[in-house]
VOGU-3710 file (C-alpha; in Angstrom, 3 decimals, decimal comma):
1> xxxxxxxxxx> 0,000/0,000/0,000  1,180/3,382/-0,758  0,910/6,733/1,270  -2,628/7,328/-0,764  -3,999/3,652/0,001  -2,764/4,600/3,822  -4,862/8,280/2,918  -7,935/6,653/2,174  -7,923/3,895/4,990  -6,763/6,562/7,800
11> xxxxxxxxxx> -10,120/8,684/6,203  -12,495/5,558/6,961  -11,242/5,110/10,272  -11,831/8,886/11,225  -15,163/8,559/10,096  -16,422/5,981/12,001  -14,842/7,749/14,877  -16,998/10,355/13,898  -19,832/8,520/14,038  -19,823/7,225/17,272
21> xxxxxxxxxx> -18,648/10,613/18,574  -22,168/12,030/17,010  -24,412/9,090/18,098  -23,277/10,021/21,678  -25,867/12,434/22,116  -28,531/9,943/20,821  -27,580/7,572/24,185  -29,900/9,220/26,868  -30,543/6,062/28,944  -29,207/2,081/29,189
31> xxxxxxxxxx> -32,323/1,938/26,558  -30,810/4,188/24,324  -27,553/2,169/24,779  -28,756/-1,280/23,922  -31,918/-0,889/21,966  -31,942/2,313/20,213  -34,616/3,602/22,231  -36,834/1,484/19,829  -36,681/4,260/17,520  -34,720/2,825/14,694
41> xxxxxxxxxx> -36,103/3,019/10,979  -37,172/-0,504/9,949  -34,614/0,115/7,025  -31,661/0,854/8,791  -32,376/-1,917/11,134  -32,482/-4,638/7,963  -29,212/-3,120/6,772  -27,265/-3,278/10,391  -28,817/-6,496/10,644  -26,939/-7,641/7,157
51> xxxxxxxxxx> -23,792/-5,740/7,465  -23,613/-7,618/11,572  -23,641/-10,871/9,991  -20,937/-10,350/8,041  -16,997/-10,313/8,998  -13,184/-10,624/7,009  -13,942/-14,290/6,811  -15,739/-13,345/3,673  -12,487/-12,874/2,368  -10,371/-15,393/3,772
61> xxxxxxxxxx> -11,966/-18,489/4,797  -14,905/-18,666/3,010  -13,007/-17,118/-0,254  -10,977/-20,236/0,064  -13,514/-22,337/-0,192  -15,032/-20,340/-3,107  -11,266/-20,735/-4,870  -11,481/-24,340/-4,151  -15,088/-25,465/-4,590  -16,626/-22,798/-6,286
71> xxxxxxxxxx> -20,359/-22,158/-6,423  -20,626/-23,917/-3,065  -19,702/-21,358/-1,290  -22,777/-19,285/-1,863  -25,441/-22,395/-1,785  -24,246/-23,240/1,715  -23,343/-20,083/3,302  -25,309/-16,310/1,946  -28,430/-18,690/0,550  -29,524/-20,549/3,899
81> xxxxxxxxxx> -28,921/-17,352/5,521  -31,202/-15,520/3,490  -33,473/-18,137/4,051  -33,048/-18,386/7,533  -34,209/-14,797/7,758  -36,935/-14,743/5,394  -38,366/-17,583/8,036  -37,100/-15,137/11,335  -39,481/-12,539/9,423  -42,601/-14,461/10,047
91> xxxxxxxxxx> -41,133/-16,003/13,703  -38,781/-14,189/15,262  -38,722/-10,779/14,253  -41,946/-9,567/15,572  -42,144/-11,608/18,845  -38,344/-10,134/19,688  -39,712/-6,503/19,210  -42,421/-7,040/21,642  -40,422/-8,351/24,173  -39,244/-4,564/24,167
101> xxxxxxxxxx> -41,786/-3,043/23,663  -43,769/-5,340/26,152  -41,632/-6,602/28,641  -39,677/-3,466/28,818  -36,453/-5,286/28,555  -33,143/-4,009/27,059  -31,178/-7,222/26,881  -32,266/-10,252/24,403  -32,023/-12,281/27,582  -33,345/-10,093/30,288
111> xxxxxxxxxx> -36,326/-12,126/29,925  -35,123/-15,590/30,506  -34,957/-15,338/34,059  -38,399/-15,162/33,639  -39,490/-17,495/30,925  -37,577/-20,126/32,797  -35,819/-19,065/35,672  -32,279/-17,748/36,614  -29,788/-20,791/36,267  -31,224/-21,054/32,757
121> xxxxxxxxxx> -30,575/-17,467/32,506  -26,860/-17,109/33,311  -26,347/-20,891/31,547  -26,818/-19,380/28,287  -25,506/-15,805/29,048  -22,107/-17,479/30,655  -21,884/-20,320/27,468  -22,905/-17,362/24,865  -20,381/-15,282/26,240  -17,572/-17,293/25,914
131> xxxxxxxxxx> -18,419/-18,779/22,605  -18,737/-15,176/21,472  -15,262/-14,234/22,269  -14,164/-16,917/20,358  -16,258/-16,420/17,639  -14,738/-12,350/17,559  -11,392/-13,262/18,392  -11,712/-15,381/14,821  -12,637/-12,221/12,958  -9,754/-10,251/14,446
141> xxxxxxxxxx> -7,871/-12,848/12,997  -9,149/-12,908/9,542  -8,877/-8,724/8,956  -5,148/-8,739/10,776  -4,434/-11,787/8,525  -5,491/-9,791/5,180  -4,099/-6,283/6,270  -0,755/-8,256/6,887  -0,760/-9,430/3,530  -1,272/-5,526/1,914
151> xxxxxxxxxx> 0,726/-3,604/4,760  3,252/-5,808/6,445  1,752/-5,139/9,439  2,357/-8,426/12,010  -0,797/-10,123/13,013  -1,266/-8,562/16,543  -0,137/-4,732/15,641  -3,254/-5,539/12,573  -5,248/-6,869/16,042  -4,333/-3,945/18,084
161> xxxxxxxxxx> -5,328/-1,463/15,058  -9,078/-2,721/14,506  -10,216/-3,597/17,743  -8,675/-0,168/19,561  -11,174/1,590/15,816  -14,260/-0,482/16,871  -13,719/-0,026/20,715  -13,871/3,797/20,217  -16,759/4,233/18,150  -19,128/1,664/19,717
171> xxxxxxxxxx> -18,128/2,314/23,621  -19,225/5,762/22,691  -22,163/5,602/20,489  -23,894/2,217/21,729  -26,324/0,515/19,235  -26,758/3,581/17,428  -23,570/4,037/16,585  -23,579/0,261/15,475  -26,255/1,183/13,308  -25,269/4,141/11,518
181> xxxxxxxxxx> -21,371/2,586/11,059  -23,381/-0,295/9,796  -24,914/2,244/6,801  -21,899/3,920/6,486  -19,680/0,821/6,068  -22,356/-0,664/3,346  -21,794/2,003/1,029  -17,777/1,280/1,552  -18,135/-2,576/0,635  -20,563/-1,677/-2,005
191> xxxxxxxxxx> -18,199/0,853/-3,649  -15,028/-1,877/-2,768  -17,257/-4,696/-3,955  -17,943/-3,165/-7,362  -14,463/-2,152/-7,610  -13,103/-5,887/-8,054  -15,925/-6,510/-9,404  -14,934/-4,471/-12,807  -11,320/-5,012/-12,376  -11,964/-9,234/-12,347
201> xxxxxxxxxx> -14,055/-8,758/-15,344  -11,898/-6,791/-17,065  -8,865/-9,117/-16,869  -11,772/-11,806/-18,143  -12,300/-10,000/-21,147  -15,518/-7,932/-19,765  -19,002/-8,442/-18,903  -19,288/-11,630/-21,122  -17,411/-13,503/-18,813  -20,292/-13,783/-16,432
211> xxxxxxxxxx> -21,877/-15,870/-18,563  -19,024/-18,570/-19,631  -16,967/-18,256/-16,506  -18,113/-21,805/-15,637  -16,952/-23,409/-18,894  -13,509/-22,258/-17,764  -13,248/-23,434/-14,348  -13,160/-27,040/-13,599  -17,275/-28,666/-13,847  -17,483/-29,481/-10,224
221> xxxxxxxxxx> -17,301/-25,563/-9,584  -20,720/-24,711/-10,774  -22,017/-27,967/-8,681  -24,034/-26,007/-6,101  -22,365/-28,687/-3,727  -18,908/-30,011/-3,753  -16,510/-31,416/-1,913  -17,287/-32,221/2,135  -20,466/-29,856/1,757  -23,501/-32,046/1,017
231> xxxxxxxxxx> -27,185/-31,969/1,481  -26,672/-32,826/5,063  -24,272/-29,861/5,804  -26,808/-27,972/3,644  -29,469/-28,400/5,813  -28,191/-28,856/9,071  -26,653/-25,287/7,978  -29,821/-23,661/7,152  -31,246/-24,954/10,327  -28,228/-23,373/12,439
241> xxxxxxxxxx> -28,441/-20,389/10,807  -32,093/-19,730/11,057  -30,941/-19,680/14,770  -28,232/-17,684/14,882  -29,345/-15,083/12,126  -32,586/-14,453/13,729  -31,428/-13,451/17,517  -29,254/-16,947/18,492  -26,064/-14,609/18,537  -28,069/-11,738/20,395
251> xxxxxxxxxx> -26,788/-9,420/18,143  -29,012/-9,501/15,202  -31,938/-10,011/17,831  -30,782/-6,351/19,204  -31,817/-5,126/15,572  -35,451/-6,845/15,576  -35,781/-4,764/19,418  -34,579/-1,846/17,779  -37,523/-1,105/15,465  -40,477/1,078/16,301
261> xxxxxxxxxx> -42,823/-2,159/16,249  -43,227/-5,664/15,517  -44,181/-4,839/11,715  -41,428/-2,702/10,707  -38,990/-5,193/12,585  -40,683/-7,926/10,141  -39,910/-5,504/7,393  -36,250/-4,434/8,015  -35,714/-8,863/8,438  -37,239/-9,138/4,968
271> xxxxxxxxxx> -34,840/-6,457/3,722  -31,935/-7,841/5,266  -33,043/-11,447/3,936  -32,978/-10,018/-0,013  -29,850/-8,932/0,674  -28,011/-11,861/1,801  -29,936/-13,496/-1,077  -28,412/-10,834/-3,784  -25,459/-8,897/-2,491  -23,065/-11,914/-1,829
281> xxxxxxxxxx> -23,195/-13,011/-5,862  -21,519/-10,095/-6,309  -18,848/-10,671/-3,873  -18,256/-13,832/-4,775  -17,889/-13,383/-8,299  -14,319/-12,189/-8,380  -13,607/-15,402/-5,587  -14,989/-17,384/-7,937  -12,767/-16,240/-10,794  -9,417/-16,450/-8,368
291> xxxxxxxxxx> -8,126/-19,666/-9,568  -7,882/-18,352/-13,274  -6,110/-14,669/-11,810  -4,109/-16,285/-9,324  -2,225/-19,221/-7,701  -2,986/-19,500/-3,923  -0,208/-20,364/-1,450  -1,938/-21,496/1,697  -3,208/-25,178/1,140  -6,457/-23,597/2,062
301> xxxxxxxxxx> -6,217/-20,710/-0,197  -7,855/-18,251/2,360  -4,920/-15,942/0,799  -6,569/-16,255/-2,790  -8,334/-12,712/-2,567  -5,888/-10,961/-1,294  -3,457/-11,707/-3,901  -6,270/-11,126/-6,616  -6,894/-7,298/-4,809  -3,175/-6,471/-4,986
311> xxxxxxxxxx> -2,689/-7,964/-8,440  -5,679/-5,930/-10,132  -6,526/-3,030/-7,729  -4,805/0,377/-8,595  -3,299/2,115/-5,599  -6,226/4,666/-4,280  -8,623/2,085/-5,017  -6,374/-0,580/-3,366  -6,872/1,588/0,003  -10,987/1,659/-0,781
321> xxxxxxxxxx> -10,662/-2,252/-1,020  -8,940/-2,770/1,928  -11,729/-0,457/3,457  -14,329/-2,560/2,647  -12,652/-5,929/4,552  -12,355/-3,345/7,720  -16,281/-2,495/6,907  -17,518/-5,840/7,182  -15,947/-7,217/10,229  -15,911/-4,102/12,674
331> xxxxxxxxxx> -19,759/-3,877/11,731  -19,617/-7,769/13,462  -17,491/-6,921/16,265  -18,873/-4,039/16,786  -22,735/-5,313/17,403  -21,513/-8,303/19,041  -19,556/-6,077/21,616  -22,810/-4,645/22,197  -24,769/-7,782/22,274  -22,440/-8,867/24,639
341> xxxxxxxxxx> -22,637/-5,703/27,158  -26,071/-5,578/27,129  -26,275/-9,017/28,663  -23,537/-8,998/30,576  -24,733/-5,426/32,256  -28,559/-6,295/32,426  -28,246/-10,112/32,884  -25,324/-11,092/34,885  -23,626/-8,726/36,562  -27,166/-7,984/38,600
351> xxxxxxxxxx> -27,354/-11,586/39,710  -23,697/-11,278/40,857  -23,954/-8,181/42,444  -26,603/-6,470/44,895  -25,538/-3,320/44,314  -25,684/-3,291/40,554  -29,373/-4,033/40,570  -29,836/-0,179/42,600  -27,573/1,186/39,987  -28,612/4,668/37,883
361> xxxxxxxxxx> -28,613/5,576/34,360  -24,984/7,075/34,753  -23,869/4,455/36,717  -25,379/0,952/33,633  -23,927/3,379/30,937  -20,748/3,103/32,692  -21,131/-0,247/32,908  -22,137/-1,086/29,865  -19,276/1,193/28,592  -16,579/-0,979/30,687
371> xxxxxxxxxx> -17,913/-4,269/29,998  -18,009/-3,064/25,927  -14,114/-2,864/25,958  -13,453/-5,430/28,150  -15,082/-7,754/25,908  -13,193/-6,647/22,829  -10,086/-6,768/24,849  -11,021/-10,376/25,774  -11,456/-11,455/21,913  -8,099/-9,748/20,609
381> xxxxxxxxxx> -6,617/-11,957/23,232  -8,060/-14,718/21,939  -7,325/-13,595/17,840  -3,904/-14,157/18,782  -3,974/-17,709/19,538  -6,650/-18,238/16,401  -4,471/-21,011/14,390  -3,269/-22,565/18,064  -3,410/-26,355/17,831  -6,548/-25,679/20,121
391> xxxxxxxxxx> -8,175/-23,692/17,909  -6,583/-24,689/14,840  -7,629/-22,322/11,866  -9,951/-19,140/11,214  -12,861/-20,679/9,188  -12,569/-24,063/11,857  -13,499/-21,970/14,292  -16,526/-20,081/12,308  -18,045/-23,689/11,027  -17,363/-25,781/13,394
401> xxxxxxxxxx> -17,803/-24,344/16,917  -20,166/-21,284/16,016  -22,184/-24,096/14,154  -21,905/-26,669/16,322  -22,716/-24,533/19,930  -25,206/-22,224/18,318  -28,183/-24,602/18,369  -27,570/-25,482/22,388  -27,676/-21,890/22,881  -30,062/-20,107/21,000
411> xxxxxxxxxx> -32,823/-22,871/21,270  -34,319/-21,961/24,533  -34,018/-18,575/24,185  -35,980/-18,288/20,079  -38,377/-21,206/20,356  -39,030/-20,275/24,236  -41,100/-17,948/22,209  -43,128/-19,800/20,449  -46,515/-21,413/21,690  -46,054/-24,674/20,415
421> xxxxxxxxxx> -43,219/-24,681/22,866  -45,159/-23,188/25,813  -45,191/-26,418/27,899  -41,161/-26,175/27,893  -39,933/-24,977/30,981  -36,568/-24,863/32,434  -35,932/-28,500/33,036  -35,717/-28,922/28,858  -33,904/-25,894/28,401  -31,145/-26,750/30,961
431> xxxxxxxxxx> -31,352/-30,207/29,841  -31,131/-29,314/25,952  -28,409/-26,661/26,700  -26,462/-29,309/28,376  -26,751/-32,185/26,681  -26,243/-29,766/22,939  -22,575/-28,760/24,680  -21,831/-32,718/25,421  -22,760/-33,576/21,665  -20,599/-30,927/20,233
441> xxxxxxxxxx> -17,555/-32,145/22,356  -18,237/-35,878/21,619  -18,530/-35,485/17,783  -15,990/-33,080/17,475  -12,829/-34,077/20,580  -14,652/-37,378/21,687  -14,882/-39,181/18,665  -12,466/-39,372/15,454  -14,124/-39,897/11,728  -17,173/-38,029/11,975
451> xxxxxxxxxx> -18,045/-36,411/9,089  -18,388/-32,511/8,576  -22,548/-32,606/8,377  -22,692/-34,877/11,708  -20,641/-33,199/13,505  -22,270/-29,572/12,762  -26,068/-31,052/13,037  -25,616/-33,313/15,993  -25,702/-30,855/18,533  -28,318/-28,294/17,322
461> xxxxxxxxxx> -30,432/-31,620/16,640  -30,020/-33,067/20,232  -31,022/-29,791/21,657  -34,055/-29,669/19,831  -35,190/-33,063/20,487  -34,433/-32,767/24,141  -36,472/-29,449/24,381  -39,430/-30,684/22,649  -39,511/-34,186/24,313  -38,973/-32,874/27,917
471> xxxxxxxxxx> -41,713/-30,232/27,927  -44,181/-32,927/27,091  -42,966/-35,423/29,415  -42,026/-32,823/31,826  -44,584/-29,986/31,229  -43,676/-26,277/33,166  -46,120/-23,807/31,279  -46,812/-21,602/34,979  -49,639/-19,315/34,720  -47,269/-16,540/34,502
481> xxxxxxxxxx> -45,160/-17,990/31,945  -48,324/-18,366/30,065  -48,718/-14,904/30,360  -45,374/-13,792/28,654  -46,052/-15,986/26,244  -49,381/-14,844/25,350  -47,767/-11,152/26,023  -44,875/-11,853/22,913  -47,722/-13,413/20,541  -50,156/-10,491/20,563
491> xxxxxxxxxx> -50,022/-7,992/18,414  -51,600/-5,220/20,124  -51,406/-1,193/21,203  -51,784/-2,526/25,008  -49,500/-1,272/27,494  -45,944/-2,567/28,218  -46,030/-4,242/31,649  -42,691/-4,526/33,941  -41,762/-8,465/34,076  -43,028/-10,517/37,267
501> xxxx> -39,982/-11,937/39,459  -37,337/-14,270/38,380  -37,485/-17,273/40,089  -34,358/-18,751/41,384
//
């Protein structure tokens, strides 16, 4: 990168500075700080929702697989997601905003304690926690791996860099700053994204070679699935993802309680959902192209698009590119570090200490504030053990313990919504949770020859029996979990109501 690449990339981190620094004044109350007040436009919520699902794993381990399987990588990654969505729409979406609106609640587990009962409660804030660190500390990884590759910069100083960016803007701002980054960064990766997008076609011989880019490329590469990804990881995928795209990660659930009401929260999901159906062809197109551009070193070839960005990108532009990996995964951090605070401030730290539970608005921002860095703190500690024997590589640690833990996790919390679930109560959440985590460790440590699919459905599908199976053998629908229940499911201009006590 030159001193104009280093121009443009210094400008995009000043802005989203900026941001935060402006949304400050929009952060009145822990509300404010978590939820956006529930004041955000339905369309910026279904764009923050799309841009937090994304991360620089786009363009490392999942361009890879795009450079070594081709089509595949869209059919079992942006496709179920949009998919997943489109469902959340209809099931998720509106029953998360009224747990705002309703329940008054500012965390998307405040209301577990009540739903169930505490140990349920901290289980899945404690497990969700953890795995989210991980899950962060990958995407560190994955933007300090591709800014080493353009700047020289080692992988921890590229660590340091991002995470200190993303601290600022969202310990300052809060969800709204989340949000408005969010908008601002999907311009970025739109203008990056076309970018390569021209340059890869022009090296092809222009805009024909959409069209008979396949007949080039070895057949199996248009095969929607290759390789280890079958129509078991396909669905076991879409099934996981439906979770964790729909509030299973907290994160995108905090988008959903963000919007005015349940029907524009339906309507920003649908939005996001079109775009995780569209946006990604785009991106992948150049990935796809790679392995006629370039040779890839790694045996994984999660270096593939970098080499293809500094091979056809122009300096100036180069900088915009490298802009547009930043975009993607400090909108990820970013809303998980708030995802993350609002639990642990509203959902833990109150059960651990008396005295937080008397605290005042100044004294939860601060909080929320502290616990914010501290948690992106805690996952660039963790980016710099990312290809430990432990943890092995960056995209292992997206597909295999994100999908394999997800299902455990999320479960209670999304289908403790539902009525068909009603008679679930916390025996078969507990039990699910527990016996998901035991699965995921079996399939993946315990045992050796399981297959990709098995391992990533196993534990999502154990949970689910479990919880289903339990509540009828075991029913626990208490009149006053009926009540939240039948509070989440109506649509209605009633009155929010504070939440009856958590039972221990």
């Amino acid at each position: 990168m030159t001193g104009l690449d280093w121009l443009v990339l210094g400008a995009y981190f000043v802005v989203m500075v900026g941001i935060g620094v402006y949304s400050h004044r929009r952060i009145g109350d822990i509300s404010d700080f978590f939820t956006a007040g529930g004041r955000m436009p339905w369309w910026l919520a279904g764009i923050s929702h799309h841009m937090s699902g994304y991360s620089a794993v786009m363009f490392t381990g999942y361009a890879g697989l795009a450079y070594l399987y081709g089509a595949t990588s869209y059919f079992t990654w942006a496709f179920p997601i949009a998919i997943g969505v489109a469902i959340g729409s209809v099931l998720f979406a509106p029953r998360l905003n009224r747990v705002r609106a309703k329940l008054r609640v500012s965390s998307p587990l405040e209301f577990l304690a009540q739903r169930y009962n505490v140990p349920t409660q901290q289980a899945l804030a404690w497990s969700g926690g953890l795995l989210k660190i991980v899950d962060v500390g990958a995407k560190w990884a994955a933007i300090a791996t591709l800014l080493s590759t353009f700047t020289g910069l080692s992988l921890n100083q590229g660590i340091l860099l991002t995470g200190v960016v993303t601290a600022v803007y969202c310990t300052v701002g809060g969800l709204w700053a989340d949000a408005l980054t969010d908008f601002g960064q999907f311009v970025i990766q739109l203008l990056a994204g076309l970018v390569m997008l021209v340059a890869v076609l022009g090296k092809l011989g222009g805009i024909g070679a959409i069209g008979s880019l396949w007949d080039r490329l070895p057949p199996e590469h248009a095969h929607p699935l290759n390789g280890p990804y079958t129509l078991t990881f396909l669905l076991a995928f879409l099934f996981i993802k439906t979770f964790e795209y729909n509030g299973g990660m907290w994160n995108q659930a905090q988008r959903y309680m963000a919007a005015p009401t349940a029907a524009q929260a339906a309507r920003g999901a649908r939005l996001s959902a079109v775009l995780w159906a569209v946006w990604p062809l785009l991106l992948f197109f150049p990935m796809w192209a790679a392995p006629l551009l370039v040779h890839a070193a790694k045996p994984d070839a999660s270096d593939s698009y970098a080499l293809l960005t500094t091979q056809l990108i122009p300096h100036g532009l180069l900088g915009l590119v490298v802009a547009g990996f930043f975009s993607h995964t400090m909108a990820m951090a970013s809303s998980d570090a708030n995802a993350i605070a609002s639990v642990f401030t509203r959902d833990v730290i109150p059960v651990l200490s008396r005295a937080a539970r008397a605290w005042d608005t100044r004294a939860s921002l601060i909080a929320a504030r502290v616990t914010t860095v501290a948690f992106i703190a805690l996952s660039m500690s963790v980016a710099t053990q990312v290809n430990s024997p432990a943890l092995k590589d960056i995209i292992t640690v997206v597909i295999k313990w994100v999908a394999g833990l997800i299902g455990p996790i999320s479960i209670p919390l999304l289908l403790g919504m539902l009525p068909l679930f009603r008679r679930s109560g916390p025996t078969a959440a507990l039990t699910s949770w527990a016996a998901g985590l035991f699965m995921f460790w079996l399939t993946n440590y315990g045992l050796s020859g399981v297959s990709t699919a098995v391992a990533t459905a196993a534990p999502v599908a154990t949970s689910l029996v479990l919880f289903t199976i339990i509540g009828f053998i075991r029913p626990e629908n208490t009149p006053e979990r009926e009540e939240i229940i039948s509070t989440i499911n109506t649509d209605d201009d009633g009155a929010a109501r504070p939440l009856p006590a958590a039972t221990g």
